[in-house]
VOTOR-157880 format. One line per field, with one value per residue (C-alpha): residue number from 1; residue in one letter; x, y, z. Coordinates in steps of 0.05 Angstrom, whole numbers, plus 5000, padded with zeros to 4 digits. Example, Ala and Ser with C-alpha at 12.3 -4.5 7.8 and 13.67 -1.06 7.14 Angstrom:
koldo: [1|2]
mike: [A|S]
u: [5246|5273]
v: [4910|4979]
w: [5156|5143]
//
This chain:
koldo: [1|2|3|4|5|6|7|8|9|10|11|12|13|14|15|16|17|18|19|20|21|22|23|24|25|26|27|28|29|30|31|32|33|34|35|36|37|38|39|40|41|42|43|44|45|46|47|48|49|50|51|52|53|54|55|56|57|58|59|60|61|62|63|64|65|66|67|68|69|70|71|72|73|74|75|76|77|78|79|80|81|82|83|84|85|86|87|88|89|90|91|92|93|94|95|96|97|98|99|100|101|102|103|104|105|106|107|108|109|110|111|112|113|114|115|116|117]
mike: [X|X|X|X|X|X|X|X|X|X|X|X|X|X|X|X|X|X|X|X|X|X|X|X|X|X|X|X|X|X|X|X|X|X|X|X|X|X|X|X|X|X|X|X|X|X|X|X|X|X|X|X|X|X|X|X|X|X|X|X|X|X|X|X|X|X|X|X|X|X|X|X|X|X|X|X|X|X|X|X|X|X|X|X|X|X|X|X|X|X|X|X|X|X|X|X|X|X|X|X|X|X|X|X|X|X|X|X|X|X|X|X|X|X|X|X|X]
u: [4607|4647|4628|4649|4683|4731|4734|4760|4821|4835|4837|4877|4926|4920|4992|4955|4903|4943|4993|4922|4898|4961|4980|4906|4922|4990|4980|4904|4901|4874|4930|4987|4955|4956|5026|5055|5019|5059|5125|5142|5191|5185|5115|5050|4979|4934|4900|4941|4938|5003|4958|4934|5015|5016|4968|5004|5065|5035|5009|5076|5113|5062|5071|4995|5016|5070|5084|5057|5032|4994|4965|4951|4905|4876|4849|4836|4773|4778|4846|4825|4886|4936|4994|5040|5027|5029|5103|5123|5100|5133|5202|5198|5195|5244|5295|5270|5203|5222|5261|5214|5158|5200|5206|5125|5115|5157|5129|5054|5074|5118|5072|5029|5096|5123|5069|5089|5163]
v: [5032|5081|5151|5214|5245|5178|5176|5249|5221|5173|5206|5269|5223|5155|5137|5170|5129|5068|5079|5092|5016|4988|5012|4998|4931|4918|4953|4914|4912|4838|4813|4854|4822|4754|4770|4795|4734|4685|4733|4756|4706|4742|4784|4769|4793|4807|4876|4912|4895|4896|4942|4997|4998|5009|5057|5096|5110|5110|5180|5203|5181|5215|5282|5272|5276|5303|5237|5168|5198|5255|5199|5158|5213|5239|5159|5132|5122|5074|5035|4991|5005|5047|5100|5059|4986|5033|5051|4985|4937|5004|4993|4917|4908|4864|4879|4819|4835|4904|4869|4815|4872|4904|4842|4822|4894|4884|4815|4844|4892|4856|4820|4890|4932|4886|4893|4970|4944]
w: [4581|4623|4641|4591|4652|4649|4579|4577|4625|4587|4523|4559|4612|4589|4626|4685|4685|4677|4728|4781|4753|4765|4835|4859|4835|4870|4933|4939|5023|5027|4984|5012|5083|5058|5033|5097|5130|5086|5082|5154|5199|5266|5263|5274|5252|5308|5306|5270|5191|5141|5088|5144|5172|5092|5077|5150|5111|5047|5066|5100|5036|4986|5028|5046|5122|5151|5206|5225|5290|5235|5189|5251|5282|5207|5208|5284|5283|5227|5263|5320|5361|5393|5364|5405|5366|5292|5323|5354|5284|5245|5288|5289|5216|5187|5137|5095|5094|5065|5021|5005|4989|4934|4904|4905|4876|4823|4811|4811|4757|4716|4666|4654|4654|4609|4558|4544|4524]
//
């Protein structure tokens, strides 16, 4: 059912492979939109999506790019608008939604995490 070259990671880094399944699982970009959508008090959806202001800082975070305005140009043609909107959704972020995003993480991974215990 699943390739040898997939069967060879899980046999040689099965947490790896389990740690890939579950963040691909929490961090999905249509349910961290809907999410946001249901989550955030003061902003709004209109161009700019939750999960690509996500995957942004995802990269800075990771050490993939060095800045938002670095991740921003290694993917414009892909984000339908400007550097300035990444930086004024990024700066008008609220402190509960940050919050509030910690706990749906945690919430996503609970039942699997609590499965190893």
């Amino acid at each position: 059912m699943l390739s040898p070259v997939f069967t060879a990671f899980i046999k040689n880094s099965p947490i790896s492979v389990m740690a890939r399944g579950l963040m691909k699982k929490v961090l999905n970009p249509k349910q961290f939109d809907e999410w946001f959508e249901n989550t955030a008090k003061e902003q709004y959806t209109r161009d700019l999506l939750f999960s690509t202001l996500f995957y942004l800082m995802s990269q800075v975070v990771q050490g993939s790019q060095r800045s938002i305005h670095a991740a921003f140009q290694a993917s414009k043609e892909d984000i339908a608008v400007s550097v300035t909107s990444i930086y004024n959704k990024l700066n008008g972020m609220e402190p509960s939604t940050s919050a509030a995003l910690v706990r749906y993480a945690a919430e996503q991974v609970e039942p699997i995490v609590g499965c190893w215990a």
